[in-house]
N, C-alpha and C positions, 0 to 999 in steps of 0.2 A: 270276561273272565269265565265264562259259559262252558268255553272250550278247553279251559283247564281245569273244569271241573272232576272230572277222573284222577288227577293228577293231585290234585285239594285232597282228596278222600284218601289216594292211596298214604297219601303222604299224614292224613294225621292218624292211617291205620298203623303206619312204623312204628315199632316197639322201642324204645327208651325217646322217643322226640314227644313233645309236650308241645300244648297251644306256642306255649312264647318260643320256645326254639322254632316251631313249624314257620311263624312265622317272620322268624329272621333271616330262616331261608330261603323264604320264599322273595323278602327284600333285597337280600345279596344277589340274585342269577335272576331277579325280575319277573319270575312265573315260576309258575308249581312245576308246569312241565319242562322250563330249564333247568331246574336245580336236580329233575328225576334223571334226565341223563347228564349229567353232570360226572367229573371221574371225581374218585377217591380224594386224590389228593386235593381239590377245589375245593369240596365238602371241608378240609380239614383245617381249610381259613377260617371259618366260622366258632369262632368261642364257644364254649359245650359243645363240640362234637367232637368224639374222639375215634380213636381207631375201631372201639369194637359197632357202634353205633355205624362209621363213614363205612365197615367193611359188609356189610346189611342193605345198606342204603338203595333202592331203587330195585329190590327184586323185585320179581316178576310177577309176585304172587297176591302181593298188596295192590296191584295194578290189575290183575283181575279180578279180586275182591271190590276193587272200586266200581268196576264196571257191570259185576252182576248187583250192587247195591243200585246203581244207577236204574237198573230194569225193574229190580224189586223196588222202589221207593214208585217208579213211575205206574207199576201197577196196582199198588195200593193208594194209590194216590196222597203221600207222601211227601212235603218238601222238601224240598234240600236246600240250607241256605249257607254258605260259606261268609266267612269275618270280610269278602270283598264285594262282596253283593247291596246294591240299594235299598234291599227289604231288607237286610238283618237288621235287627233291634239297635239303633243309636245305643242307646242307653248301656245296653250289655258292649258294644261297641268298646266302651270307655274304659271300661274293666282290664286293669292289665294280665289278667288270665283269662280272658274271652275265650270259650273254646272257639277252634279255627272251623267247626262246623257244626250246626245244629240239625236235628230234622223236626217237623213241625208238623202236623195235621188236624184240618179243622178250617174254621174263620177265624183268622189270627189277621190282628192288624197291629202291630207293631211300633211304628212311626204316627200316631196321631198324637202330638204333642200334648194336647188340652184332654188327653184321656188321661185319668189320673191312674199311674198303674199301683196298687196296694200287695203289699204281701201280708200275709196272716200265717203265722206257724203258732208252734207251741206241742206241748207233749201230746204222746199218744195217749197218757190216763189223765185224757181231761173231766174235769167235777163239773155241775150244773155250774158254778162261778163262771167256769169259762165258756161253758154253752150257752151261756146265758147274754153273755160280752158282746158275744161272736152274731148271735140273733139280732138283739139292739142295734151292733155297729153296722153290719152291712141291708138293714132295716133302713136307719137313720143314712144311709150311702145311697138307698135307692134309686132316689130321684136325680142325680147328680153321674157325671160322663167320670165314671171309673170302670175296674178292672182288680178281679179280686185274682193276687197270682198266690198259689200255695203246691203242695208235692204228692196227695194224694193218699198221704197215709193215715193212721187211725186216729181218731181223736182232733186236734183242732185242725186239722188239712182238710179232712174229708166235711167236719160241719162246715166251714169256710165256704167248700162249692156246693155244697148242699144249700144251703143257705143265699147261697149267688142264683142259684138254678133256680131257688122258689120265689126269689125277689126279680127275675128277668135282669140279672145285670153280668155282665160279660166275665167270666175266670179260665184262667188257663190254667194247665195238671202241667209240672216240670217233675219229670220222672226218672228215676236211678236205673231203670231197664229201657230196653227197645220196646219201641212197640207190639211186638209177638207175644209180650207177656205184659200184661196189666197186673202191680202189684200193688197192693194186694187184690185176689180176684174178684175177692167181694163186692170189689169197689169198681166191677167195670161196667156195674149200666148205669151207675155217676158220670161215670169215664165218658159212657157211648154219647149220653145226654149234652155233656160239655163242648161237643164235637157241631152243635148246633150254633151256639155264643160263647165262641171261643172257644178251644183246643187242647193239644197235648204238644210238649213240647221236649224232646231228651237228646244228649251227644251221644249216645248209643247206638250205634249199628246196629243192622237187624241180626245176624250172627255174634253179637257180643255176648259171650257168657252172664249170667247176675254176678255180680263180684259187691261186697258189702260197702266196699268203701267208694264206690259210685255215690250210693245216697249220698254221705260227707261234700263228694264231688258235686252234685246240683244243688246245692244249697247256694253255692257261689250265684248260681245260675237265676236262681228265684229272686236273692237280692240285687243282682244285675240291671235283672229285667225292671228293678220297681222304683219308684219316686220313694216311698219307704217300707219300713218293714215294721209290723207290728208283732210285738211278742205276746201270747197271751198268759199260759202257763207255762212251766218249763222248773225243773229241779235245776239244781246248782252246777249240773253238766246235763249236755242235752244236744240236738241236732239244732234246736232251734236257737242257742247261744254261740252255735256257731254260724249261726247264716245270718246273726246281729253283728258279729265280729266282722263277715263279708262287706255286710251293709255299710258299717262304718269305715272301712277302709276303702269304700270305692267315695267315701263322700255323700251317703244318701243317708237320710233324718230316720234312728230307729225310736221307735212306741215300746211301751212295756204296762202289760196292764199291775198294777201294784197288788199285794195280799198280806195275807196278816204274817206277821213273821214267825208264827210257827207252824203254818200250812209249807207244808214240804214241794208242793207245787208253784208257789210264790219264791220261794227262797233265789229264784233263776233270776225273776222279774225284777226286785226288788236291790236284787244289787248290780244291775244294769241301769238303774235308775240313782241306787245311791252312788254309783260308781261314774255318774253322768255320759255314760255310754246308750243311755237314751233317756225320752222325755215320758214322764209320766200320762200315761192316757187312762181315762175312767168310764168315754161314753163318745158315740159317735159326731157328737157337738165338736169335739176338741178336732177329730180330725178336720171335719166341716170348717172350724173357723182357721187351722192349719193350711188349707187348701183355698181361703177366704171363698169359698162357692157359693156363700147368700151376703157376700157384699155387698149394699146399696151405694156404695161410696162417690162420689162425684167427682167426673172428672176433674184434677186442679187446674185453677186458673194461673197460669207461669206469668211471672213479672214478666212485662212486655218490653224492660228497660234492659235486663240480663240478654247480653249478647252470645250467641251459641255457635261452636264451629260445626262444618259439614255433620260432622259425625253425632255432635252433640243433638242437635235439630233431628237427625235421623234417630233418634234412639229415644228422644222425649216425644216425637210425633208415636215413634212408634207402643211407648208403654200409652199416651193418651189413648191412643185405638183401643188398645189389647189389655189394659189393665196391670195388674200381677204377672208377673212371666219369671220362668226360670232362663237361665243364662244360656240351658245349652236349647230352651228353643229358641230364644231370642239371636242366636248363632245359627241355627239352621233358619229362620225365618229372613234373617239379615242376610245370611251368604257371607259371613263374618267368621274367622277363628277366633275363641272364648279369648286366649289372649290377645288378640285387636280390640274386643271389647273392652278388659280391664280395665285399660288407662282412664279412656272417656268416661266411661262407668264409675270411677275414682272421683275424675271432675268432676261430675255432676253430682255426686255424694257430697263433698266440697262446697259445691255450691248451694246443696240442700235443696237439691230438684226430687233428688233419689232417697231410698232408702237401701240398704239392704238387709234382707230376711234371714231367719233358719232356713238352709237348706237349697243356699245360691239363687235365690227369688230377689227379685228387685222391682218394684214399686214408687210411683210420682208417689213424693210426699203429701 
């Protein structure tokens, strides 16, 4: 897909096509670069695309935007990861608005399934309450193979990697500009520092204008990337009730620190929590025993009498080994699709080998 890489970019530079159009086109003609010379009317098979959009389609101009993005990414040393590449993020993968390209710089490692990826947002006028949450939790996260992802901006983002940075443990910046602008600037020798254990991460081309509603737009991206999302403060509208909104719709467990109901900074938290659109969190114990990372638990011992088919065998040897696991590693570790797994998964529920958890975790009883 290497070789179509030119053809990725120009195509998600086109003005009215979107991640989920780009890549339906890119499914219909088989490659970015068929569907680029493609005529009009071929383009016009595809559902969303209409005349003024197919009459645009494949100039000349987005195509060499792609190609000096290509020089510029490679001399700043810059990634470029498109939605068909092996390193893009599984996880964001799954998302059905994935953007079709990210760029990334730093030591980002993306696919280590047993890293627990965390999101941390919350407003920019955050009160010692949540400075305070925010110090404790990723304190109490130390010692343990995580990843603190947040967006860089004032208030709980920035303590977030501030806080990650002083503990030695890995955070990535998902940022609403390209990389040429670090916003805010204040914030770019956080920035530079993050670039050491883990990165920067934005669908911004380096010629993108700032445009406001970008922010709005990674928020998607931060809940993506993460196993869950933790809210800390946040007013009754806010950036960071909507990247719980994200969270939830992709299927990922969101946190909400709880406050008194007349702190106007709680009022966010608080009804994501009465609203059971997330789980109450108070201290970094909850995520710990969420994540079960100081389990002593013992392996079980399986009736020896219960008869197990191929798959069933493969899938209780395999949580024997590996303990807790979420479904979509236990699908990439397997070489399985999530729905191959189901059924068996089902059985053995059934049988009371399994359990299953918050948050698509399955566990030997």
């Amino acid at each position: 897909m290497q070789t179509d890489l030119p053809y990725i970019l120009a195509l998600s530079f086109q003005k009215g096509i979107g991640d989920i159009t780009a890549r339906k086109i890119i499914q219909f003609f088989g490659s970015a670069q068929a569907a680029w010379n493609c005529k009009p009317k071929d383009l016009l098979q595809i559902s969303g695309i209409g005349q003024q959009i197919s009459k645009d389609f494949g100039n000349k101009k987005w195509l060499d935007l792609a190609f000096n993005e290509i020089e510029y990414c490679k001399n700043n040393q810059i990634n470029i990861l498109t939605f068909y590449d092996e390193a893009y993020p599984q996880f964001l993968k799954e998302c059905i608005d994935a953007p079709l390209v990210i760029f990334c710089k730093g030591s980002l490692e993306f696919n280590q399934f047993n890293n627990k990826k965390i999101s941390i947002v919350g407003t920019r006028k955050m009160t010692n309450y949540g400075r305070n949450f925010i110090t404790e939790l990723i304190e109490g996260l130390a010692d343990f193979d995580v990843t603190i992802v947040s967006g860089l901006a004032y208030g709980c983002d920035i303590e977030a990697h501030t806080n990650a940075l002083k503990n030695n443990v890995a955070t990535w910046s998902v940022m609403g500009t390209n990389f040429e602008r670090i916003y805010p600037a204040s914030h770019k020798k956080v920035a530079v520092e993050m670039l050491q254990k883990g990165g920067w991460i934005t669908e911004q081309p380096s010629f993108k204008a700032v445009v406001p509603e970008a922010f709005l737009q990674r928020n998607r991206i931060i809940a993506g990337l993460s196993d869950i999302t933790i809210v800390v403060e946040s007013a009754f509208k806010g950036g960071s009730l909507v990247t719980a909104k994200f969270a939830n719709e992709y299927n990922r467990e969101v946190f909400a620190l709880p406050g008194k109901s007349t702190d106007a900074l709680s009022i966010g938290c608080n009804y994501l929590i009465k609203s059971h659109q997330a789980y109450l969190v108070e201290n970094s114990k909850d995520i710990i025993d969420y994540f079960n990372f100081n389990s002593k638990k013992k392996p079980k011992q399986i009736d020896l009498f219960i008869e197990f088919s191929d798959d069933e065998n493969l899938i209780v040897n395999y949580l024997k080994t590996n303990g807790k696991q979420h479904i979509d590693k236990m699908s990439f570790d397997l070489n399985l699709k999530s729905y191959e797994l189901m059924p068996t998964l089902l059985d053995l529920e059934l049988k009371q080998i399994i359990s299953t958890l918050p948050g698509k975790f399955y566990d030997l009883l």
